[in-house]
PyMOL CGO cylinders between C-alpha atoms (Angstrom):
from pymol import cmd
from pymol.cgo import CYLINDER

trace = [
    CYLINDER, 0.00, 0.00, 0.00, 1.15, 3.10, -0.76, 0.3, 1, 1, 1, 1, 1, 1,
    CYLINDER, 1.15, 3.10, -0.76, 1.31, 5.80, 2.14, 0.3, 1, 1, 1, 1, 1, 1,
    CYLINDER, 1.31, 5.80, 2.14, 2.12, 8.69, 1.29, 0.3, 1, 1, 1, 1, 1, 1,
    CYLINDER, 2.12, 8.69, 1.29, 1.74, 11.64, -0.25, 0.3, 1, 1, 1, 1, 1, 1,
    CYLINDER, 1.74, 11.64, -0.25, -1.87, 11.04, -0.13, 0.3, 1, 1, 1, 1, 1, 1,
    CYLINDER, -1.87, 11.04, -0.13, -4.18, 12.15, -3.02, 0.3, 1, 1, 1, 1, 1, 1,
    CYLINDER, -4.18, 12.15, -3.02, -7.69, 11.86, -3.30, 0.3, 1, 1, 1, 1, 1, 1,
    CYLINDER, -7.69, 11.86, -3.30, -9.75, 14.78, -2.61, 0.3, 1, 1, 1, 1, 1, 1,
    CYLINDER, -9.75, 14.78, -2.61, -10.08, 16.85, -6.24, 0.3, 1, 1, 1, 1, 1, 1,
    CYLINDER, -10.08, 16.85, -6.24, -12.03, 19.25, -7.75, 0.3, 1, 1, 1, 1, 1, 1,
    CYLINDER, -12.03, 19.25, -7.75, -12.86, 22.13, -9.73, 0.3, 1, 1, 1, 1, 1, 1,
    CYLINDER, -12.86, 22.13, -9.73, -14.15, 25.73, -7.86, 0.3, 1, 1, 1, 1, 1, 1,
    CYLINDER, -14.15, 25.73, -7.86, -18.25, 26.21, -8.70, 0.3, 1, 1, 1, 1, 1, 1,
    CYLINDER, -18.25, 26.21, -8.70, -19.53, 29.71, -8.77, 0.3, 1, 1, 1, 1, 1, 1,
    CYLINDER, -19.53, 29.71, -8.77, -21.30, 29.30, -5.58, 0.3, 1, 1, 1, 1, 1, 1,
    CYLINDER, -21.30, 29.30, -5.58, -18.23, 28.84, -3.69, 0.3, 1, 1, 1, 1, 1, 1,
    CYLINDER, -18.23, 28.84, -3.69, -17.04, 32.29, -4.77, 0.3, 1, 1, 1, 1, 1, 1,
    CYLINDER, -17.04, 32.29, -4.77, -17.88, 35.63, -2.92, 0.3, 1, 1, 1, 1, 1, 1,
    CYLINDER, -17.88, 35.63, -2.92, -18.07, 39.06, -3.67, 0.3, 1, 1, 1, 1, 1, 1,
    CYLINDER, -18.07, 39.06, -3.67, -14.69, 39.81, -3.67, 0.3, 1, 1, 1, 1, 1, 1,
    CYLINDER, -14.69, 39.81, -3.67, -14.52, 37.00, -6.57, 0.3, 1, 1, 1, 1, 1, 1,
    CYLINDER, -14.52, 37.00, -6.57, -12.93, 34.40, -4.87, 0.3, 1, 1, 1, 1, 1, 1,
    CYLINDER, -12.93, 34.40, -4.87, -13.57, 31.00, -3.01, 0.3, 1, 1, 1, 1, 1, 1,
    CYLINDER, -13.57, 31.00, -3.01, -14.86, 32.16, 0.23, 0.3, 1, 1, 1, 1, 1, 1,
    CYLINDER, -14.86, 32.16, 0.23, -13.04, 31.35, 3.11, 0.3, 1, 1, 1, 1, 1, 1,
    CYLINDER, -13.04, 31.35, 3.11, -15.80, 28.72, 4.66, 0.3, 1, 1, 1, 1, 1, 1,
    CYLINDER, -15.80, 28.72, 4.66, -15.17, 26.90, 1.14, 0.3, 1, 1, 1, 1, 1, 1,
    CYLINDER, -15.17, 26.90, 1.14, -11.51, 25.98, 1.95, 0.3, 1, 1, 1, 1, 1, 1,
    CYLINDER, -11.51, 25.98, 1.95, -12.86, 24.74, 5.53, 0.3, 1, 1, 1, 1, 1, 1,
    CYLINDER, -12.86, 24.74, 5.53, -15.05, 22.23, 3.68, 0.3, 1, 1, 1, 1, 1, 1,
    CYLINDER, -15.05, 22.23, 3.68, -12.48, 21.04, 1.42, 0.3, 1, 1, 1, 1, 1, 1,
    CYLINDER, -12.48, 21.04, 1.42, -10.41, 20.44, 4.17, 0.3, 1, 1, 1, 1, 1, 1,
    CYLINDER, -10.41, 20.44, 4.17, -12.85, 18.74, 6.16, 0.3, 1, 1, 1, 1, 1, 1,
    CYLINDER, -12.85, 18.74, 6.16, -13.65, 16.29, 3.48, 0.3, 1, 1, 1, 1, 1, 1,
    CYLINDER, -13.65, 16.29, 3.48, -10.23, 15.59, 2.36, 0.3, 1, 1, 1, 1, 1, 1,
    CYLINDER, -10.23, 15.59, 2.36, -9.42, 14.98, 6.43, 0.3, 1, 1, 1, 1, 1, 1,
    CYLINDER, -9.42, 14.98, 6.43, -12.24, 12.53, 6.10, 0.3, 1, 1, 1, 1, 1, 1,
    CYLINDER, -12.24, 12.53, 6.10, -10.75, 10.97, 2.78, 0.3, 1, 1, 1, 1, 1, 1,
    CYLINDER, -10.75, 10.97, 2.78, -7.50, 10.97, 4.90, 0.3, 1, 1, 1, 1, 1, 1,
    CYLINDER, -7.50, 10.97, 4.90, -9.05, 9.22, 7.90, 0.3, 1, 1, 1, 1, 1, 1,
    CYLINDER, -9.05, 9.22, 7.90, -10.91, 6.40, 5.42, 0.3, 1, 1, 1, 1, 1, 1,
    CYLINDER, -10.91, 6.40, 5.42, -7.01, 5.61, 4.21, 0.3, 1, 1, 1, 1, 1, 1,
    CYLINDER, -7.01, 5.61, 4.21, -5.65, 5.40, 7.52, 0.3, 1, 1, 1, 1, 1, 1,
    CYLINDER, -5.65, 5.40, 7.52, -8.40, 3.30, 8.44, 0.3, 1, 1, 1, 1, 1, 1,
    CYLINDER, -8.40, 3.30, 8.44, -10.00, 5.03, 11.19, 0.3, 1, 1, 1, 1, 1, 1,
    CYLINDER, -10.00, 5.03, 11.19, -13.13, 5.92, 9.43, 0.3, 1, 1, 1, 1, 1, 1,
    CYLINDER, -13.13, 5.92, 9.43, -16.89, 4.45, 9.29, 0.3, 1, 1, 1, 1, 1, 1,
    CYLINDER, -16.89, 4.45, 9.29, -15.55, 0.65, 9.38, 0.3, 1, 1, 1, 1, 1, 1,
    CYLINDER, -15.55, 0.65, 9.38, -13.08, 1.16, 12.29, 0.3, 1, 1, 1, 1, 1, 1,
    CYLINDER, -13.08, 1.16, 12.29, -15.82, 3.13, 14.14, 0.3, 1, 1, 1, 1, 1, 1,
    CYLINDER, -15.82, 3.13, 14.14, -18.42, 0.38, 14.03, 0.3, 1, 1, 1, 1, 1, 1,
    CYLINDER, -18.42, 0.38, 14.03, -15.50, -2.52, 14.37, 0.3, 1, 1, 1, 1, 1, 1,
    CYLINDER, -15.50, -2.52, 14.37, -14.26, -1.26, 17.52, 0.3, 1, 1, 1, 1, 1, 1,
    CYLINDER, -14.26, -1.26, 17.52, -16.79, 1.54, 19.05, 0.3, 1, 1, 1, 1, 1, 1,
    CYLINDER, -16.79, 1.54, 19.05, -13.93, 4.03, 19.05, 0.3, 1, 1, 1, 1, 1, 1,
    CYLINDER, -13.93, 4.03, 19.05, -13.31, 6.66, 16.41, 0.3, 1, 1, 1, 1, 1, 1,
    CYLINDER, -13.31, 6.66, 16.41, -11.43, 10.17, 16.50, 0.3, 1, 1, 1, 1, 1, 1,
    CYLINDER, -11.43, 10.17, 16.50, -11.99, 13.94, 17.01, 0.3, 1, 1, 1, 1, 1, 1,
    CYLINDER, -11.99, 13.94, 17.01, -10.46, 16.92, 15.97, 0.3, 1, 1, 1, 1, 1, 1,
    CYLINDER, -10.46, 16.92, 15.97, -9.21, 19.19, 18.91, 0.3, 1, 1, 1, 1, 1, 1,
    CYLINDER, -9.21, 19.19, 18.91, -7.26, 21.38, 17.15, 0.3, 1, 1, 1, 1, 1, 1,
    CYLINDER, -7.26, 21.38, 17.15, -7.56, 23.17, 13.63, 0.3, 1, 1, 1, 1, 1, 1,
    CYLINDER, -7.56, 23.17, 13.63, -5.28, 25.82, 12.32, 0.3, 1, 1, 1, 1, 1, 1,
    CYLINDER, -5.28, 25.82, 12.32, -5.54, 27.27, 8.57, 0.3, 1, 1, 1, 1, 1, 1,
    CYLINDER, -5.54, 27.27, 8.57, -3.04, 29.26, 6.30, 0.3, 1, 1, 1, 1, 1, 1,
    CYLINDER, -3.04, 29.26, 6.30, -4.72, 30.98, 3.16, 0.3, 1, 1, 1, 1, 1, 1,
    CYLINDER, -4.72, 30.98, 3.16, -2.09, 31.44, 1.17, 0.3, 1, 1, 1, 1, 1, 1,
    CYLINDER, -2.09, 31.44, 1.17, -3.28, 32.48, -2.50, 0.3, 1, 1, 1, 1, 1, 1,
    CYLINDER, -3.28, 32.48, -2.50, -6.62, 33.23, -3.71, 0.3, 1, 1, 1, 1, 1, 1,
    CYLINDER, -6.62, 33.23, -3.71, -8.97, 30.54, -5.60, 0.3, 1, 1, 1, 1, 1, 1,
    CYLINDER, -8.97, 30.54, -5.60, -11.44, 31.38, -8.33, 0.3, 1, 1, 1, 1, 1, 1,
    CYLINDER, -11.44, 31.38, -8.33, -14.48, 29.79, -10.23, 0.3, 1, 1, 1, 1, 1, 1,
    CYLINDER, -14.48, 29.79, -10.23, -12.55, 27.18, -12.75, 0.3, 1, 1, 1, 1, 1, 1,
    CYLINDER, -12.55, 27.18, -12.75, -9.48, 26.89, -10.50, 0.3, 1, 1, 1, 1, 1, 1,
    CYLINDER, -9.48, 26.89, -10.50, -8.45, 22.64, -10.01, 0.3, 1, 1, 1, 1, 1, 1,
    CYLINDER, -8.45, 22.64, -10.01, -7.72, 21.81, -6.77, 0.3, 1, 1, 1, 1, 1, 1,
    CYLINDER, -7.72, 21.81, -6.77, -6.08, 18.59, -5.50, 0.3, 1, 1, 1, 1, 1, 1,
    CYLINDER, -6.08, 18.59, -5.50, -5.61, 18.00, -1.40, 0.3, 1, 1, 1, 1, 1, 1,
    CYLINDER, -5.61, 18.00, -1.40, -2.08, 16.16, -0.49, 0.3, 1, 1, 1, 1, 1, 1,
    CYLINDER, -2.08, 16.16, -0.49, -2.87, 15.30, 2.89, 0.3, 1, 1, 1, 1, 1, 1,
    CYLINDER, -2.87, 15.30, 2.89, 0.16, 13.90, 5.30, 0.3, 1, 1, 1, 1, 1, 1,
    CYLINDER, 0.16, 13.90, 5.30, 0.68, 12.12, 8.43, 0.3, 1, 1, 1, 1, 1, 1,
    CYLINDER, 0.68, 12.12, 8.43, 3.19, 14.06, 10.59, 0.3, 1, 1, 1, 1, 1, 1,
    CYLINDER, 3.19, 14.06, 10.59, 3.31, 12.00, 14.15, 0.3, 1, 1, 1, 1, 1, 1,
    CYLINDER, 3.31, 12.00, 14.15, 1.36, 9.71, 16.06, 0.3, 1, 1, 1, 1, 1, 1,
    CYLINDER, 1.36, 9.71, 16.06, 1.39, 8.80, 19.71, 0.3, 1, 1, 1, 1, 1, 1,
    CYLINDER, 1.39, 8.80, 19.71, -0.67, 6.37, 21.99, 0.3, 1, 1, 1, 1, 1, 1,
    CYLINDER, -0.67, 6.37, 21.99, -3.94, 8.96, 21.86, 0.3, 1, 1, 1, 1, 1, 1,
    CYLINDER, -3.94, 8.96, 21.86, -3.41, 11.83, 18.98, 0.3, 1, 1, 1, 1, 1, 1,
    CYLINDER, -3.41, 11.83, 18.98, -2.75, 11.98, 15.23, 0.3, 1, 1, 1, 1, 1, 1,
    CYLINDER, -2.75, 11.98, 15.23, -1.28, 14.73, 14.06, 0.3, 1, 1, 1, 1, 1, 1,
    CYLINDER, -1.28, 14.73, 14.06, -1.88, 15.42, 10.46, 0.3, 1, 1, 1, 1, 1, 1,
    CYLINDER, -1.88, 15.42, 10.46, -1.86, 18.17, 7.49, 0.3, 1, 1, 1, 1, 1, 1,
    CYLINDER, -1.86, 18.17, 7.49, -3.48, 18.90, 4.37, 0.3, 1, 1, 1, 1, 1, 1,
    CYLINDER, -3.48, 18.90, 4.37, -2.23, 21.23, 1.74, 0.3, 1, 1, 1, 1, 1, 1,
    CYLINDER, -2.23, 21.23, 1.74, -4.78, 22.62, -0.92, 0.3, 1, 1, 1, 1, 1, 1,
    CYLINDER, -4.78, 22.62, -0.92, -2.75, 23.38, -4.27, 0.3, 1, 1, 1, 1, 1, 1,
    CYLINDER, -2.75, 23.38, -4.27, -4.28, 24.67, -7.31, 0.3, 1, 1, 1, 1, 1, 1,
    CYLINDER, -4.28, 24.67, -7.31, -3.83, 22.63, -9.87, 0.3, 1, 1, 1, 1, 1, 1,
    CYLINDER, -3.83, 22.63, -9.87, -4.11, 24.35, -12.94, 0.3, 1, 1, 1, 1, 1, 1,
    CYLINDER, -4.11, 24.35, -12.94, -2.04, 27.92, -12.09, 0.3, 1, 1, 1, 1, 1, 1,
    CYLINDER, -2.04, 27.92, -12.09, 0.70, 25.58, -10.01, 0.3, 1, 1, 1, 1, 1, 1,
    CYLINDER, 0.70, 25.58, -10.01, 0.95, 27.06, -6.25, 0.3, 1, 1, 1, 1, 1, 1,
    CYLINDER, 0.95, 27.06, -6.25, -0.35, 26.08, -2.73, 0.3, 1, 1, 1, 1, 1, 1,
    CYLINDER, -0.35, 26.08, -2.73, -3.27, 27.93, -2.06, 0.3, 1, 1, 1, 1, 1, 1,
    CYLINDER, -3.27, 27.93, -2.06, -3.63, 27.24, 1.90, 0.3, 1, 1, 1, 1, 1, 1,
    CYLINDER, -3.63, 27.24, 1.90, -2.38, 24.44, 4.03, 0.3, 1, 1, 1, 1, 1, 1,
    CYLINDER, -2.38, 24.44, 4.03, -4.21, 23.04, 7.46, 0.3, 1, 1, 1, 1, 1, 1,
    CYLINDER, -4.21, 23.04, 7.46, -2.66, 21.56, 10.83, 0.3, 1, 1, 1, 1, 1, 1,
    CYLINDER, -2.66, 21.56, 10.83, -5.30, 18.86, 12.92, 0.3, 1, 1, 1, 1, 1, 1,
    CYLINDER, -5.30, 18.86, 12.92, -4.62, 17.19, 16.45, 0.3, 1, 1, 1, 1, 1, 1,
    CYLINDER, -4.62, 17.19, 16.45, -7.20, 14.61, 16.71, 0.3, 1, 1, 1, 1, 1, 1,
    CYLINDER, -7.20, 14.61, 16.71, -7.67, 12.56, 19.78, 0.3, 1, 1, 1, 1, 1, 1,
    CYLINDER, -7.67, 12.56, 19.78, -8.89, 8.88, 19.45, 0.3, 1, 1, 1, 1, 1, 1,
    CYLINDER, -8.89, 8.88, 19.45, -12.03, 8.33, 21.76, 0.3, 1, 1, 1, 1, 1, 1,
    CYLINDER, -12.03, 8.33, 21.76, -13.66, 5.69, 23.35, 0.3, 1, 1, 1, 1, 1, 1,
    CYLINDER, -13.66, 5.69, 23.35, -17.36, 5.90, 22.11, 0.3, 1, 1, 1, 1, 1, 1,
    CYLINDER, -17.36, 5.90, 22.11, -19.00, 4.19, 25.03, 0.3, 1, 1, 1, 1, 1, 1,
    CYLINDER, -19.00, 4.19, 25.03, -17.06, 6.19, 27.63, 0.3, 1, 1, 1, 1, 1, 1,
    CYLINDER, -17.06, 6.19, 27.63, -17.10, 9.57, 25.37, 0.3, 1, 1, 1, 1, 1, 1,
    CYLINDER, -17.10, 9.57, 25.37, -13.16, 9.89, 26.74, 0.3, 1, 1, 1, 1, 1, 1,
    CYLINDER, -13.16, 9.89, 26.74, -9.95, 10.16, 25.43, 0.3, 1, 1, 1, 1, 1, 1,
    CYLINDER, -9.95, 10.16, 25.43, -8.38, 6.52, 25.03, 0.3, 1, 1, 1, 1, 1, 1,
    CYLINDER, -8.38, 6.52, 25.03, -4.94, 4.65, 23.51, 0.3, 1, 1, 1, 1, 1, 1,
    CYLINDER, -4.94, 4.65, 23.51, -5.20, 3.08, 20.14, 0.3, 1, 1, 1, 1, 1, 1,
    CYLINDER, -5.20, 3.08, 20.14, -5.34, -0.59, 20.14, 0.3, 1, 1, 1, 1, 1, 1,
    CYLINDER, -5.34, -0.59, 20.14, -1.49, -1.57, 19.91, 0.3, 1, 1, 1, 1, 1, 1,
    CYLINDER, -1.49, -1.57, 19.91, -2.04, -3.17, 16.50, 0.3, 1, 1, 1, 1, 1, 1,
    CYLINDER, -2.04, -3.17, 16.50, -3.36, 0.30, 15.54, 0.3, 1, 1, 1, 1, 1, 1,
    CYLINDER, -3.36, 0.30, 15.54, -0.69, 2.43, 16.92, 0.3, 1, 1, 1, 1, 1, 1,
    CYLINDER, -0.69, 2.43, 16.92, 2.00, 0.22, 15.28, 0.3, 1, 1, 1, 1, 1, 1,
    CYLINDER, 2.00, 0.22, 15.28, 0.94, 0.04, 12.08, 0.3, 1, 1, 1, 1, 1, 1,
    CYLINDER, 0.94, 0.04, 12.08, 0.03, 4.30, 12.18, 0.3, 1, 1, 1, 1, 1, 1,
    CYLINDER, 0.03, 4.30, 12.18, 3.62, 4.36, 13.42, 0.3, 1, 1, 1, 1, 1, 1,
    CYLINDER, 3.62, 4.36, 13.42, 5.30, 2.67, 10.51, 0.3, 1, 1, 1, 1, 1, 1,
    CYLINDER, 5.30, 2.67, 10.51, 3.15, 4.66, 8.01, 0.3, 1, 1, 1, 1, 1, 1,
    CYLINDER, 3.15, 4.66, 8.01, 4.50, 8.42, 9.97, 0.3, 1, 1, 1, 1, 1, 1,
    CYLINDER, 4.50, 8.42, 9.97, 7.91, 6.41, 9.36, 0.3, 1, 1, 1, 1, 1, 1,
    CYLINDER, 7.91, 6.41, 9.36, 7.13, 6.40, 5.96, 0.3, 1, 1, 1, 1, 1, 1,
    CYLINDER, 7.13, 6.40, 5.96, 6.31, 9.93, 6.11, 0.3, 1, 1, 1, 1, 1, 1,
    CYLINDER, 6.31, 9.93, 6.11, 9.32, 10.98, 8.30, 0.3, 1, 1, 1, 1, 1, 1,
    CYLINDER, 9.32, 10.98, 8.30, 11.80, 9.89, 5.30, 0.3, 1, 1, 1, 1, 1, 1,
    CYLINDER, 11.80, 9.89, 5.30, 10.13, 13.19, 3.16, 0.3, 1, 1, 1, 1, 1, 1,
    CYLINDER, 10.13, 13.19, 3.16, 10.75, 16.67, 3.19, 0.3, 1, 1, 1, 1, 1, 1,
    CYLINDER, 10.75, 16.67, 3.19, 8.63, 17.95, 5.86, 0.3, 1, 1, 1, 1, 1, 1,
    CYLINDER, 8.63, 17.95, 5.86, 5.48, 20.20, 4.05, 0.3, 1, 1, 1, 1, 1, 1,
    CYLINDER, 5.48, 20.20, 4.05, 6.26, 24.27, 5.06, 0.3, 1, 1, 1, 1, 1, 1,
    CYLINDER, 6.26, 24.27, 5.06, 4.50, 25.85, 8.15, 0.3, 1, 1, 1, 1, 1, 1,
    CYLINDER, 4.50, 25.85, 8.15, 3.94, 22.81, 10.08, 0.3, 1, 1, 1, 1, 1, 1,
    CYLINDER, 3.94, 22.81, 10.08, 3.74, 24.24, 13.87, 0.3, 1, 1, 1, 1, 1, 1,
    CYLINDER, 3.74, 24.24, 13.87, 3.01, 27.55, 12.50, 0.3, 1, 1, 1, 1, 1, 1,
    CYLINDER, 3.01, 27.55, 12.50, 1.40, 30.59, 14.85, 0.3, 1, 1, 1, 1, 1, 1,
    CYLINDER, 1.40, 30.59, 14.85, -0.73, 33.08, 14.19, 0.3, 1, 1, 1, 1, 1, 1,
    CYLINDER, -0.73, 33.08, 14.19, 1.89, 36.42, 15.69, 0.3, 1, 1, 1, 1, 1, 1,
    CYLINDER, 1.89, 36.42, 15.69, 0.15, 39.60, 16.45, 0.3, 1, 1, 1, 1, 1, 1,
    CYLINDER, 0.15, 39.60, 16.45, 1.79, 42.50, 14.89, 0.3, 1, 1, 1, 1, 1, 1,
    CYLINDER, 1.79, 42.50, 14.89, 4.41, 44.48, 16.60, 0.3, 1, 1, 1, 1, 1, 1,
    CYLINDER, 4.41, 44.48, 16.60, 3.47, 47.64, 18.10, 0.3, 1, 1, 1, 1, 1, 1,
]
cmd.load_cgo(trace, "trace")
């Protein structure tokens, strides 16, 4: 199986995701992201079938987004979505949003999720067999160029 980069999540901007200013709108990008995180999730399966195999499943706890460059109606847009690091309760992951037919990185998104126990609503470890196979795919990861502004802050301007 291939891990990495991951590729699934494509398409092309409709006119109803652009605003006035006559561009995708920024709640757009959340959705793509969102669905490609989902796509992401299926692959690393964690998604519907792991949910209902072992009442447990994941949440997002933390979310930040970089907007980079603007999308418009007709741009192609591809999600590469990446594993960064794993531990006994959290997945860190990030998906970058390029623009497929003008050739830059529009905006790029960092996730924590937590896996949960869905009969005790709680934070729980991964199954072993889990964590160690999750482990050797952020290995595969690990051996690439890490993606730019992983960890990044937003930083107030100076007065």
């Amino acid at each position: 199986m291939r891990v990495y980069p991951f590729r699934k999540y494509s398409t092309k901007i409709p006119a109803e995701w652009v605003d006035f200013n006559g561009h995708m709108n920024t709640k757009y990008y959340g959705l793509v992201i969102y669905d490609a995180h989902i796509d992401f999730t299926e692959h690393l399966d964690l998604g519907e079938r792991y949910r209902y195999a072992n009442n447990c499943s994941k949440a997002l706890v933390e979310s930040h987004c970089i907007y980079a460059r603007e999308l418009c109606e007709g741009d192609e847009i591809e999600v590469v979505s990446w594993l960064l690091s794993v531990d006994e309760k959290r997945l860190h992951t990030f998906h970058e949003i390029y623009c497929t037919n003008k050739g830059y990185r529009a905006a790029a998104a960092e996730h924590l999720d937590v896996h949960i126990d869905l009969e005790t609503r709680r934070v729980s470890p991964f199954p072993k067999d889990v964590l160690q196979r999750l482990q050797s795919i952020e290995r595969e990861y690990a051996k690439l160029p890490q993606p730019d502004n992983v960890g990044s802050t937003i930083k107030p301007p100076v007065k």
